[in-house]
N, C-alpha and C positions, 0 to 999 in steps of 0.2 A: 271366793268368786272366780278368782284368776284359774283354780285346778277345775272348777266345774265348768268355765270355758274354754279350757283343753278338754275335758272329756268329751263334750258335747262338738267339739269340733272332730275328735276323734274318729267317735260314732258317726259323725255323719260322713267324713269320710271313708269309713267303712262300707257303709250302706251305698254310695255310690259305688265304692271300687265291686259288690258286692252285686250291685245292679247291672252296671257293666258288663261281667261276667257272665251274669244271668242272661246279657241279652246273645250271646252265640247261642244255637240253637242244635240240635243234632239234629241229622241224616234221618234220622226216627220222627222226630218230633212234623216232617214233611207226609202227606200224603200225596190220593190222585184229587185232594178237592185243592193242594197248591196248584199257586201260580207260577207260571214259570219265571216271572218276575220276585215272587218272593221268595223261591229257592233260590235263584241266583242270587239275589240282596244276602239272604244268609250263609253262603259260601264265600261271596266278597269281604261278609264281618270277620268268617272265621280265618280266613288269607292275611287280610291284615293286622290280625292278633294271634300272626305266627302259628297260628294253628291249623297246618297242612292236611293234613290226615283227613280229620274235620270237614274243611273247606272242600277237599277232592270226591269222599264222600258224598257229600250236601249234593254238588255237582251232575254227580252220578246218577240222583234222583231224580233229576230234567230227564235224564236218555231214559231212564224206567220209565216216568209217566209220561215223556210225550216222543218215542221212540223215532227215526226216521226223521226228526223235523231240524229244520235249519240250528235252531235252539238246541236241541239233543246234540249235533254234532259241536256248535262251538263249548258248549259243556266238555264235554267227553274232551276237547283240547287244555278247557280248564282244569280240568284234574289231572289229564297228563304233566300240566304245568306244576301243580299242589303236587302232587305227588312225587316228582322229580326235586322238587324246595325241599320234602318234607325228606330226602332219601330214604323212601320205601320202595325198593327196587324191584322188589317181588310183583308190587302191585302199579305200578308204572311199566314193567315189561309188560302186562296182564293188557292195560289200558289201552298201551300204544299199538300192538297187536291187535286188539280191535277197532282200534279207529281205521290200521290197514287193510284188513278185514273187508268193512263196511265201507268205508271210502277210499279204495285205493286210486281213483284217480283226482281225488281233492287236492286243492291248494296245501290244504295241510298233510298231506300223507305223508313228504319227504320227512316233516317236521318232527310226526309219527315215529316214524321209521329208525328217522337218528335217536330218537328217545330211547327206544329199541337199544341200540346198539349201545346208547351212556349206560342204559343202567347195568351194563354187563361192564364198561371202561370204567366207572367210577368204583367199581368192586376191582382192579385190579391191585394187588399187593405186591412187597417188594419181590425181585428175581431169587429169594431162596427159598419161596412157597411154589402151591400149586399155580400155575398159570392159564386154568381153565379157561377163567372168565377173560382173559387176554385173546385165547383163541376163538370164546362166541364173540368177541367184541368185533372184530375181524371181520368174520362170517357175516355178523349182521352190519360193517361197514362196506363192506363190499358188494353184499346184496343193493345197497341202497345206491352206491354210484354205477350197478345196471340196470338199477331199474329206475333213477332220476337222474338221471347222469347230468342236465343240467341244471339241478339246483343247485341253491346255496349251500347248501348239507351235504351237499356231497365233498364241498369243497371243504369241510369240516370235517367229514370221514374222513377224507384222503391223510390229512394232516393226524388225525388220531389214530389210523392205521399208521403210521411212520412211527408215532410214539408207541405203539402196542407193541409193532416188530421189532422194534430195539429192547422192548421190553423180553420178549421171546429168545430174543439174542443175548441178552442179559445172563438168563436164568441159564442157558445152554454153557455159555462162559466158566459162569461161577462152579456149575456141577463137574463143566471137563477140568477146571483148577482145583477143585478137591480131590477128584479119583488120582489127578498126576501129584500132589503133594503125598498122597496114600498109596504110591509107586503102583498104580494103576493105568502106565499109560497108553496102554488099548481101548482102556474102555475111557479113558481120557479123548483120546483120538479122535473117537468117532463123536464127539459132541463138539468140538474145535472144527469137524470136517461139516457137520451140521450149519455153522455159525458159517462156513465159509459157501457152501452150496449155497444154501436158502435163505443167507442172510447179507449179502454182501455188498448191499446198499447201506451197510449199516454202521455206526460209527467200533463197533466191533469187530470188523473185517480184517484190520493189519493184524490186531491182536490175535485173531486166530491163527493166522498164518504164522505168525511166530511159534505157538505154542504148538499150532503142528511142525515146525520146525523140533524144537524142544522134544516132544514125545518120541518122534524119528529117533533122535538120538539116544534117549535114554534107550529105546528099543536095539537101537543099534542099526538101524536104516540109513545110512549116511545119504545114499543117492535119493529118497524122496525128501529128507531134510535139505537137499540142496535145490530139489524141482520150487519146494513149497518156497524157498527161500527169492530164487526167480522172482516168483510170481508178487513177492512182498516188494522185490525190490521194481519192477514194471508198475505196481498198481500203487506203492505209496513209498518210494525213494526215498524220502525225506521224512518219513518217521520214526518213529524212539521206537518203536519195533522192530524196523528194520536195521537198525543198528544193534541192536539187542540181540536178532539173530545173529548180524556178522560175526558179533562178540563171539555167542556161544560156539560158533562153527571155527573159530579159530581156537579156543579153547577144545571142543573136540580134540582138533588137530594135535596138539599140543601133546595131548593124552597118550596118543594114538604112538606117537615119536616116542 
């Protein structure tokens, strides 16, 4: 009796967890004779049973069948929502873009906007890949704090533009320390002289200048090794950089004797 009332407890919770499941509904299973109450009910089941994709989907089927309406638009915010949960980037760039699109002067557009600009920041990888998505991240941060300059989101770009360019400054670094460990220091130079023009808000800065220090001399430039070394010691006196160049320029010296 005892195993036939485990089976039978089994099965039946089978059959719920079974039912359950059954009850999220696809994107399909929606026509124009839904409600737009009962698409959005079945988008909210599929969100909260982590089922993004699904849920942004369902979503999307408001803005199909009832285009233009108040409804349509906060949909179209919930799937840019699902969609961004679910990190499908492809199709959350897609979303957010038309919700700017169609409502660029809405409450939500900034919201839009910065969506935009994640799904390109959340694709960013470490500084010895490509940094594509680093530089749309950018573009589409910066788009959004001129053209909402007082939102909240902007105040969010801003801050994710500073992580992006340090990112950029990053990768710049790393490439001009390989070329100069591979006694390439020209082509080393000029990604240190990048990191130092374009990047110099960045906590990368002293370290350039050192390294263009460094290359100077392996090239055998003494007098712009001394300019860049100036410029380290005016802009960060007190860093393990610019101690590192002293070092090497009295080592030079040394050489030289």
């Amino acid at each position: 009796m005892r195993i036939i009332r485990l089976l039978l407890s089994f099965c039946v919770t089978s059959i719920l967890c079974f039912a359950s499941i059954g009850c999220t509904k696809l994107a399909s299973d929606f026509d124009e004779k839904s409600t737009v109450s009962e698409i959005i009910s079945g988008a909210e089941r599929a969100f909260i049973k982590n089922d993004f994709v699904r849920s942004a989907e369902i979503y999307l089927k408001v803005e199909e069948y009832f285009p233009y309406s108040d409804d349509s638009r906060m949909a179209l915010v919930k799937a840019i929502e699902a969609y961004h949960a679910g990190a499908k980037f492809l199709d959350l760039r897609s979303i957010s873009r038309k919700f700017v699109k169609l409502y660029p002067e809405d409450v939500k557009a900034p919201f839009a906007k910065y969506m935009v600009g994640m799904s390109y920041f959340e694709q960013i990888i470490d500084v010895e890949r490509d940094q594509g998505a680093t530089r749309d991240s950018i573009k589409e941060f910066s788009e959004l704090i001129s053209d909402y300059p007082k939102s909240e989101y902007s105040d969010l770009a801003r801050k994710n533009i500073k992580i992006a360019k340090n990112q950029l400054a990053g990768q710049e670094m790393a490439v001009g320390r390989y070329y100069l460990k591979r006694d390439n220091p020209l082509a080393a130079l000029k990604r240190f002289q990048t990191v130092r023009d374009q990047h110099n808000d960045t906590p990368f800065y002293p370290e350039s200048l050192y390294r263009i220090v460094e290359s100077y001399l392996v090239i055998g430039i003494d007098s712009q090794a001394l300019l860049a070394y100036d410029s380290l010691i005016k802009r960060s006196p007190n860093s393990k950089w610019t101690l590192l160049a002293k070092t090497k320029l009295e080592e030079s010296r040394l050489k030289e004797e």
